[in-house]
C-alpha positions as CSV (number, residue, x, y, z in Angstrom):
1,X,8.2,-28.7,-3.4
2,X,9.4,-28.5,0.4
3,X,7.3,-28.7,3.3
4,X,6.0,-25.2,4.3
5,X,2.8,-23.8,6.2
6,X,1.0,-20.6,5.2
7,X,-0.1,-18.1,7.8
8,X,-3.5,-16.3,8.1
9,X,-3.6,-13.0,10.2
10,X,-6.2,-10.6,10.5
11,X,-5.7,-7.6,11.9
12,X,-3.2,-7.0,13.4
13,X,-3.0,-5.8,17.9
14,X,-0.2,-3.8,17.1
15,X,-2.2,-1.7,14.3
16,X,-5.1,-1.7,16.3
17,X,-3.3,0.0,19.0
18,X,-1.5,2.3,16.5
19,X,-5.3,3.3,15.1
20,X,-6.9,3.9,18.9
21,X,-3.6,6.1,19.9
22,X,-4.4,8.0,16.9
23,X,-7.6,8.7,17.6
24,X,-7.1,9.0,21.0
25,X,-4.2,12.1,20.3
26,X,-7.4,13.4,17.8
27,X,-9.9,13.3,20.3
28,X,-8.0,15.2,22.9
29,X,-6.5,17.8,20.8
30,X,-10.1,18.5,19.4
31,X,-11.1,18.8,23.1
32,X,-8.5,20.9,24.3
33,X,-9.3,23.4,21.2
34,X,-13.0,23.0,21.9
35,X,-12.0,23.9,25.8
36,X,-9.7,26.4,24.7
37,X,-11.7,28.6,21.9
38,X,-15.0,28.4,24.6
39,X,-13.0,30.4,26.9
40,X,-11.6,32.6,24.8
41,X,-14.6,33.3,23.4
42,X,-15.9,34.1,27.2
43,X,-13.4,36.0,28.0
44,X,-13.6,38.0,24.7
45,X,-17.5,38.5,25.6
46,X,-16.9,39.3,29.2
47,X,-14.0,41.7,28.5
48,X,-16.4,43.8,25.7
49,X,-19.0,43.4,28.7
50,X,-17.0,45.2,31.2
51,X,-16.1,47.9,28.8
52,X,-19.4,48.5,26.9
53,X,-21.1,48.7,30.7
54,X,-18.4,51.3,32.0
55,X,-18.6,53.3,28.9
56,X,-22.4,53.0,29.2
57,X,-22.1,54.0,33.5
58,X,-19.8,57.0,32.3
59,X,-22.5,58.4,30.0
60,X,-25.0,57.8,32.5
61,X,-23.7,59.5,34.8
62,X,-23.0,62.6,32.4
63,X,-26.2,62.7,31.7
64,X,-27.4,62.5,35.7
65,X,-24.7,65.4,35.9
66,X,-24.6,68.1,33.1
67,X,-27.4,66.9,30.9
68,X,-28.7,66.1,27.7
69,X,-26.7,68.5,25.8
70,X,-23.7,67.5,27.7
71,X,-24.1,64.0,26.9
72,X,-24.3,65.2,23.4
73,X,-21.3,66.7,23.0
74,X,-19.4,64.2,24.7
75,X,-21.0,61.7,22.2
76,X,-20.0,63.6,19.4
77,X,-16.2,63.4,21.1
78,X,-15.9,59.8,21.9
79,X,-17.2,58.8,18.1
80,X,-13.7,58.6,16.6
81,X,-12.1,57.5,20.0
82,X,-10.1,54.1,19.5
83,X,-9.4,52.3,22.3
84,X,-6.3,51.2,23.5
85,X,-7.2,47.3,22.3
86,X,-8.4,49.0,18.9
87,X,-12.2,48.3,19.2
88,X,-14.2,51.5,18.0
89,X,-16.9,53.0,19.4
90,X,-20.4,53.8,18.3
91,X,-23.0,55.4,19.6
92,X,-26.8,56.4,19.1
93,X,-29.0,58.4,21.2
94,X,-32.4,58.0,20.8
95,X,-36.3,58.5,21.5
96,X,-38.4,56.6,23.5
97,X,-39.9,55.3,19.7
98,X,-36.1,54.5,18.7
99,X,-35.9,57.6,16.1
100,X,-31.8,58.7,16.4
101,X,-31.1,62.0,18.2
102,X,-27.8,61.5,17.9
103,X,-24.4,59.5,17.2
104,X,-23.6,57.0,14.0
105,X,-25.8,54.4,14.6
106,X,-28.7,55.0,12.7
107,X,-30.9,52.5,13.9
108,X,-32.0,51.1,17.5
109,X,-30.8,46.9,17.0
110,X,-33.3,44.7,19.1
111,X,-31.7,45.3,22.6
112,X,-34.1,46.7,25.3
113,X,-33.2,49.4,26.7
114,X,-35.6,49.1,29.7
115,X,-33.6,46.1,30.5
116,X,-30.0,47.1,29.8
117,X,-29.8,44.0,27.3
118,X,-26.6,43.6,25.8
119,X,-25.0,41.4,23.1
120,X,-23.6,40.7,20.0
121,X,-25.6,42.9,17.0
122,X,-25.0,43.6,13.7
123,X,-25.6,47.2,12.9
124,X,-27.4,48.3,9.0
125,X,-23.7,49.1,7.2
126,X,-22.7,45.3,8.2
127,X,-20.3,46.1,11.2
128,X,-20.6,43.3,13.8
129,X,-20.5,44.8,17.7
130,X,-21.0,44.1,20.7
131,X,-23.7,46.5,22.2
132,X,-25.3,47.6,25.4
133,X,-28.8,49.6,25.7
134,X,-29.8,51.9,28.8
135,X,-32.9,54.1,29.4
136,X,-32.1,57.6,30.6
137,X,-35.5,58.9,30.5
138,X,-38.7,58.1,29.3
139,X,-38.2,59.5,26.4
140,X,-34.5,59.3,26.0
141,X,-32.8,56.2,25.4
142,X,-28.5,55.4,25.1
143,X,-27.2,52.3,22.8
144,X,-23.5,51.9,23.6
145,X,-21.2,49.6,21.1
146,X,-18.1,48.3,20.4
147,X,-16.5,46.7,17.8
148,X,-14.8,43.4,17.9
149,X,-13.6,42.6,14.7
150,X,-9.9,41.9,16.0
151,X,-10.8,39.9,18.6
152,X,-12.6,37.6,16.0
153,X,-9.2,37.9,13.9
154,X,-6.8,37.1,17.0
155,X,-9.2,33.9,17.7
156,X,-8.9,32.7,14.1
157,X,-4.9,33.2,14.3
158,X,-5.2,31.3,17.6
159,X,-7.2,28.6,16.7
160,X,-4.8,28.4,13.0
161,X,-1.5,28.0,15.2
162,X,-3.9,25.7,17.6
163,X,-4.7,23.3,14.9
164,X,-1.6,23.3,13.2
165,X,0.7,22.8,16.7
166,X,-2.2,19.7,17.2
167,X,-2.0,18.4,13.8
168,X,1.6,18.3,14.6
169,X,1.4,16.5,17.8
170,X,-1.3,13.5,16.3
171,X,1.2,13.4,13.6
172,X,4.1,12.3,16.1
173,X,2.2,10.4,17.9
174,X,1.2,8.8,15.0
175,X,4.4,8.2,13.8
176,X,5.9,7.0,17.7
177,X,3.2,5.2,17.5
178,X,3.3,3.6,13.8
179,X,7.2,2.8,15.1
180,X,7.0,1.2,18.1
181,X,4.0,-1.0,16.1
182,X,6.5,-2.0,13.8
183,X,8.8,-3.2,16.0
184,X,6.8,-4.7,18.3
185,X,5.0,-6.4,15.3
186,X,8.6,-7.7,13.9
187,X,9.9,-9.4,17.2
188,X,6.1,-11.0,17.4
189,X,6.5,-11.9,14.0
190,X,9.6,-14.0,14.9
191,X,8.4,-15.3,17.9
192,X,5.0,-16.4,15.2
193,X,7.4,-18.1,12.8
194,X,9.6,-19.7,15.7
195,X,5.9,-21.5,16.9
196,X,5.1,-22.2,13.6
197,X,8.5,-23.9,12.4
198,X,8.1,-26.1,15.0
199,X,4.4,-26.7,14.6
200,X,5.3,-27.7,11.5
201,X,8.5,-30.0,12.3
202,X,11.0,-27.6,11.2
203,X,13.9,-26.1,13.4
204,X,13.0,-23.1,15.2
205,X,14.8,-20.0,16.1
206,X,13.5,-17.7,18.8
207,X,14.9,-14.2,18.9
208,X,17.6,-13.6,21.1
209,X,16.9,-12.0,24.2
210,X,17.3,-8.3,24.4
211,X,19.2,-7.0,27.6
212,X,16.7,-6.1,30.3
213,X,14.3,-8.1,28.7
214,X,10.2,-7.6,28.6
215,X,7.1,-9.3,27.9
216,X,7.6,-10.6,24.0
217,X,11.2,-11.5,25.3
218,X,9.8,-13.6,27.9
219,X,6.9,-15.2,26.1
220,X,10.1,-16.0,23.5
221,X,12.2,-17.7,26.6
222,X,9.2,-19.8,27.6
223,X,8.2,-20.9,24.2
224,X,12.2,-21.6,23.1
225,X,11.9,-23.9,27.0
226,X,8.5,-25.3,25.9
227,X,9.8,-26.7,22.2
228,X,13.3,-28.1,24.2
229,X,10.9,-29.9,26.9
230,X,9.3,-31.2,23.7
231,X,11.7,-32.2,21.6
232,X,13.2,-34.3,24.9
233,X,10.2,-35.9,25.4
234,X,9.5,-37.1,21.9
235,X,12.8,-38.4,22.0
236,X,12.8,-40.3,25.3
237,X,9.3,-41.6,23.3
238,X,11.5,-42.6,20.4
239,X,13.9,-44.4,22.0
240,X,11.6,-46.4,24.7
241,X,9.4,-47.2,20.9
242,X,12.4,-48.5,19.8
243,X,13.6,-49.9,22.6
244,X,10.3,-52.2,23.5
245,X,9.6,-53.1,19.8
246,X,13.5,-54.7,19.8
247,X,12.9,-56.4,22.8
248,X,9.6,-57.7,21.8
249,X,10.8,-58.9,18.1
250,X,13.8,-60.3,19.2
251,X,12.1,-63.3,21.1
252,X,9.2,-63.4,18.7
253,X,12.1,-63.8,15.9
254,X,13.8,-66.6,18.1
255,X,10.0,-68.4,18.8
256,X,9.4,-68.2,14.8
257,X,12.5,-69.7,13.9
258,X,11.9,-73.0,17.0
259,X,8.6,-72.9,15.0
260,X,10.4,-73.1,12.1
261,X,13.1,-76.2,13.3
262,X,9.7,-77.6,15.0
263,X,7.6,-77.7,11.5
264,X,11.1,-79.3,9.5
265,X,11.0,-82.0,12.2
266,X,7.6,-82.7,12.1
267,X,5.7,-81.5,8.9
268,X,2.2,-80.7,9.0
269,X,-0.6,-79.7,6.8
270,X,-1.2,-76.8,5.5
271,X,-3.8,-74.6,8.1
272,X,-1.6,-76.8,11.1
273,X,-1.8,-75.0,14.2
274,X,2.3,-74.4,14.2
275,X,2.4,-72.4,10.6
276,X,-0.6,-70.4,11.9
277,X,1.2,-69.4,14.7
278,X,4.5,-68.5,12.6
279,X,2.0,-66.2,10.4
280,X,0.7,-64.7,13.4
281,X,3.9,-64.0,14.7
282,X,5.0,-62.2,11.3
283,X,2.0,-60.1,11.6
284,X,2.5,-59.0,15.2
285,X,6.3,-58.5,13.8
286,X,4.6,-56.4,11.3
287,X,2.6,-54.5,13.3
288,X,5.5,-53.4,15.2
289,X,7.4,-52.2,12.1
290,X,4.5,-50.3,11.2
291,X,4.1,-48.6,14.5
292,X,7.8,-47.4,15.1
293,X,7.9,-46.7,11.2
294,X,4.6,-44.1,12.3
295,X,6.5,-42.8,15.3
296,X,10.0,-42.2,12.9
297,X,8.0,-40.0,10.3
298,X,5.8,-38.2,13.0
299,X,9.0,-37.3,14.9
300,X,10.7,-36.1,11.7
301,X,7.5,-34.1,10.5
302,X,8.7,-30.7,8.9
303,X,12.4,-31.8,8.8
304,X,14.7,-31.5,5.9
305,X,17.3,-33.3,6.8
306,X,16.7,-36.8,4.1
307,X,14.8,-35.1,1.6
308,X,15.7,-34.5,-2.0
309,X,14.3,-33.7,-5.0
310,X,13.6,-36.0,-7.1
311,X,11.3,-37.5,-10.1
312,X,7.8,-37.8,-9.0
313,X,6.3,-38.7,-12.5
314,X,8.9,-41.6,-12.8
315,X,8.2,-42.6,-9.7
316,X,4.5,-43.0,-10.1
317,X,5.2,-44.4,-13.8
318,X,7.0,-47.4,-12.6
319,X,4.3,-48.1,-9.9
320,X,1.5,-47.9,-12.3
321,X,4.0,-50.2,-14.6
322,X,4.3,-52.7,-11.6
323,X,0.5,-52.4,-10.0
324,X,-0.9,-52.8,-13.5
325,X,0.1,-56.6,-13.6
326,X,-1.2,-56.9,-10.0
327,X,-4.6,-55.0,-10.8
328,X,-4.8,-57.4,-13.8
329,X,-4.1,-60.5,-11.8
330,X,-6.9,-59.8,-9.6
331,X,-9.3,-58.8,-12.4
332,X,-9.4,-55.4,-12.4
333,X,-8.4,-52.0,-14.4
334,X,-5.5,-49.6,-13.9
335,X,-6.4,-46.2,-15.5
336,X,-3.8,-44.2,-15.6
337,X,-3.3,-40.3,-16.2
338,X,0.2,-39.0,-15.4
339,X,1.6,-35.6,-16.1
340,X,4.8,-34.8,-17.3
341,X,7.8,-33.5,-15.3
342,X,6.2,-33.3,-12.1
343,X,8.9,-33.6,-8.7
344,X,9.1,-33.1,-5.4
345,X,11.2,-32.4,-2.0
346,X,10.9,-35.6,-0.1
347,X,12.1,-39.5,0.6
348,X,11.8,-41.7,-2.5
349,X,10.9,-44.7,-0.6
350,X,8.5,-43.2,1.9
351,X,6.7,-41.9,-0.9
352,X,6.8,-45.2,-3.1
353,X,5.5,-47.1,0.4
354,X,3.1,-44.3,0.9
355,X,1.3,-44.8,-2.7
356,X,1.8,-48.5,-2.2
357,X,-0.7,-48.6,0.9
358,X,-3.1,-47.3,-1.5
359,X,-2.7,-49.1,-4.5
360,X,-2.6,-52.6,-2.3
361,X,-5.8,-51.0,-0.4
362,X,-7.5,-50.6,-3.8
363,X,-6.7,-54.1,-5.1
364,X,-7.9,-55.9,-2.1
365,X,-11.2,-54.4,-1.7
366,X,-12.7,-53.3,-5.5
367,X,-14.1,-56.5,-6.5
368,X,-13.7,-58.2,-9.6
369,X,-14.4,-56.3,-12.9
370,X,-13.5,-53.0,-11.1
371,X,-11.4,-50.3,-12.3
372,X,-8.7,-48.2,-10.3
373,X,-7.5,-44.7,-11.3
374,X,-3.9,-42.9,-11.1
375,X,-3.9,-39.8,-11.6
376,X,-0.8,-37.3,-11.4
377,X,-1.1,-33.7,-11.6
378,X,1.1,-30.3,-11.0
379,X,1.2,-29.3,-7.7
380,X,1.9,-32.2,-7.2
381,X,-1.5,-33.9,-6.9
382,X,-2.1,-37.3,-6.4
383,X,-6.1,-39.1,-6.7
384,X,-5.8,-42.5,-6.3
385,X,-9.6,-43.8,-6.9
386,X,-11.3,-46.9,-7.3
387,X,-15.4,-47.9,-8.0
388,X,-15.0,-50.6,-4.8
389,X,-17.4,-50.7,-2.1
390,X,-15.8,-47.4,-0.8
391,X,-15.8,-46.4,3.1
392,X,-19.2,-46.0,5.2
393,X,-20.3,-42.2,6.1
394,X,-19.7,-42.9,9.6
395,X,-16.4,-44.2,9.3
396,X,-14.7,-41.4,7.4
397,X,-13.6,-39.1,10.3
398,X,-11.1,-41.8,12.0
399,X,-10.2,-44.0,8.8
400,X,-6.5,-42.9,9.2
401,X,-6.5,-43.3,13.0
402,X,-4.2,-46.4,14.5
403,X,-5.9,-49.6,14.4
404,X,-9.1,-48.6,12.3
405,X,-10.2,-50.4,10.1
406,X,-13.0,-49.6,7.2
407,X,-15.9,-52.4,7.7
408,X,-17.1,-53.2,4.3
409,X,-18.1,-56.2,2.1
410,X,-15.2,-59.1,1.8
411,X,-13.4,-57.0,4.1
412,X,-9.9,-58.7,4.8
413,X,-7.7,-59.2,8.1
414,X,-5.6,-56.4,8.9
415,X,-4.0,-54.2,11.9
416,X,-5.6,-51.0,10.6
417,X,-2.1,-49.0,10.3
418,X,-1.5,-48.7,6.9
419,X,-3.5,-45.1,6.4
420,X,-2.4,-43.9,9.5
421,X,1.1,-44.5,8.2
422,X,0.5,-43.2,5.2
423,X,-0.8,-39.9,6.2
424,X,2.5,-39.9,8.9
425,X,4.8,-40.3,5.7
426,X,2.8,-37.6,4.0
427,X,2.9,-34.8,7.2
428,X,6.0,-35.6,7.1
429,X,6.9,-34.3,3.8
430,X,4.4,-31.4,4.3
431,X,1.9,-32.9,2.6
432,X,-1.9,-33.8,3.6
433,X,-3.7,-37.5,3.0
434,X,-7.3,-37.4,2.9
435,X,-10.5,-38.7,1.7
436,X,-12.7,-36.8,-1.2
437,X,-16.2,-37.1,-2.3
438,X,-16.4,-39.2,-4.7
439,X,-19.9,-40.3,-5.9
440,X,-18.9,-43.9,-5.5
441,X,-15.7,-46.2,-4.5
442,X,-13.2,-44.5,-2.3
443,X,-10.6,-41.4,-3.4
444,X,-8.2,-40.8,-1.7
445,X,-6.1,-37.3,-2.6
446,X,-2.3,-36.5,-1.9
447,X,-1.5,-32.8,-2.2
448,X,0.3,-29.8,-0.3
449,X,-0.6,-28.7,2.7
450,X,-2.6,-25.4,2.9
């Protein structure tokens, strides 16, 4: 197994932006044909208007001139006139009642005459027109209409072409759109796996800056300055760790060993003041080893440089093998349950001091009688348990912080850095360290990182 991350997205800015351009191109094109057949439509109307009404002020005027019978005859002409737009022309003379006198209409639509209402009608044999009624006399009355069955054709070519020319244009800006989204949402990507690589400890690679350069290019230059300022600073941190633990171990080495010549010289009792003061100086030694160890693996978190694969099941085979006297020693119970052919991508001896921490943790706090379990799985998985005192509810959150200690029954000196390196060790090797719910005693579980 190597160290990896896993990234969640939802949706994604880019898509979003391709969806609302879509829609966008949708909406106006539906507009613009809304816009577009209203006024054609108006101008269709008005243009029937103007000719309906000058027909109508022509007859009118025969009429005022020559006649009824006049205005017969010319009716009678003008029925199988076509007009130069080809709209055909009816015609109906009638009584004041509505019975026809004259012309192809045979009956009087619901226009009033008495008004000059005009409009759109649809006459008895099913031919839609656009008509205009006048009163000539009390008892004479004119119905003027027009056809308009090619206008209504010419609008349905029109609004075909005008839906097929906007389909056309949603389609590429859908498809500038879906482009651009693409590649926008590719250079983020990189820029996303550059931050997470070195959220994770990895190397990271920023995209190379394009020439003229622009906002993702930008955000790519400060985040590629961000991770150098980093990486300079954790560094100046190693090396003042490393240099202020040597210089504070070297004299404590040199006082030890005085202590040392002092206790050959004069021997003491067991419990004297000067061999307390050389085992306090190999625990302060201690901590120190144990802090700049923390400091190593949290610098090198994510890194592959040092790791290899290697037997994991043999690994935790000879521990078990080795903790099993110890357990026994100290009255208690290894359980063990190891699964076959299990490896992993990491540092055989970080791992080995990792597991150590917690199999010396167990054996110094379950009490006598108690029983520890191993237990190995594919994954790998590691649940290291015991039926000890456990840790207290309100100490769970910071048991792997620095210098925290678990208070419990026959609790035991200590610096409180042994979990905190442990879970170090196991970031390192992209791996988490953390406490599970079990009923009683404390479990601790090693497994990948989600």
């Amino acid at each position: 197994m190597s160290p990896r991350s896993h990234r969640t997205r939802g949706r994604s800015i880019f898509g979003q932006v391709t969806v609302a351009s879509i829609l966008i191109a949708m909406v106006a094109v539906a507009v613009l044909f809304a816009v577009t057949t209203i006024t054609i439509r108006g101008q269709t109307r008005n243009a029937l208007s103007a000719t309906v009404s000058t027909d109508v002020a022509g007859l009118i005027d025969i009429y005022a001139t020559a006649g009824r019978a006049e205005l017969l005859r010319r009716i009678d002409d003008r029925q199988d006139v076509v007009s130069l737009e080809g709209r055909r022309s009816h015609y109906l003379v009638a009584d004041g009642a509505g019975r026809r006198i004259s012309g192809d209409i045979t009956r009087w639509p619901a226009l009033s005459a008495a008004l000059s209402e005009e409009g759109y009608v649809t006459l008895a044999d099913g031919t839609q027109v656009y008509a205009q009624g006048a009163k000539l006399a009390p008892d004479l009355q004119l119905l003027v209409a027009r056809e308009y069955d090619r206008d209504h054709a010419a609008l349905l070519v029109l609004s075909a072409v005008f839906l097929g020319v906007g389909a056309g244009i949603v389609g590429a800006v859908a498809l500038v759109a879906w482009v651009t989204a693409r590649h926008l949402a590719r250079r983020m990507d990189a820029v996303n796996a550059a931050l997470g690589a070195a959220a994770d400890g990895r190397a990271a690679n920023f995209p190379t800056r394009r020439r003229g350069g622009d906002e993702i290019d930008e955000m790519a230059s400060h985040g590629a300055r961000l991770l150098a300022r980093q990486a300079q600073l954790l560094k100046a941190y190693k090396q003042v760790s490393e240099h202020v633990a040597h210089e504070v171990r070297t004299p404590l080495m040199h006082l030890d060993s005085r202590l040392g010549e002092a206790m050959r010289d004069h021997p003491e009792a067991p419990g004297g003041p000067i061999g307390e003061s050389r085992d306090d100086i190999r625990g302060i030694t201690s901590m120190l080893d144990s802090l700049l160890d923390i400091a190593s693996a949290e610098s090198r978190r994510g890194e592959l440089a040092g790791l290899a694969e290697f037997d994991l099941t043999a690994l935790v085979t000879s521990l078990a093998d080795l903790y099993e006297d110890s357990a026994e020693d100290a009255g208690l119970t290894l359980v063990t349950a190891i699964a076959p052919g299990v490896t992993l991508l990491g540092e055989r001896m970080q791992i080995t001091r990792l597991l150590s921490n917690l199999l010396d943790n167990a054996i110094k706090y379950v009490p006598e009688d108690g029983q520890i379990r191993l237990t190995l799985t594919h994954g790998p998985r590691i649940v290291i348990e015991d039926d000890g005192p456990g840790i207290p509810h309100d100490q769970r959150d910071r048991i792997f912080e620095r210098f925290v200690r678990a208070t419990a029954p026959g609790d035991r000196p200590g610096h409180g850095l042994g979990l905190a390196l442990s879970r170090a060790i196991a970031e390192r090797h992209g791996l988490v360290l953390r406490l599970g719910d079990a009923p009683r005693g404390a479990q601790f579980i090693l497994e990948p990182a989600p």
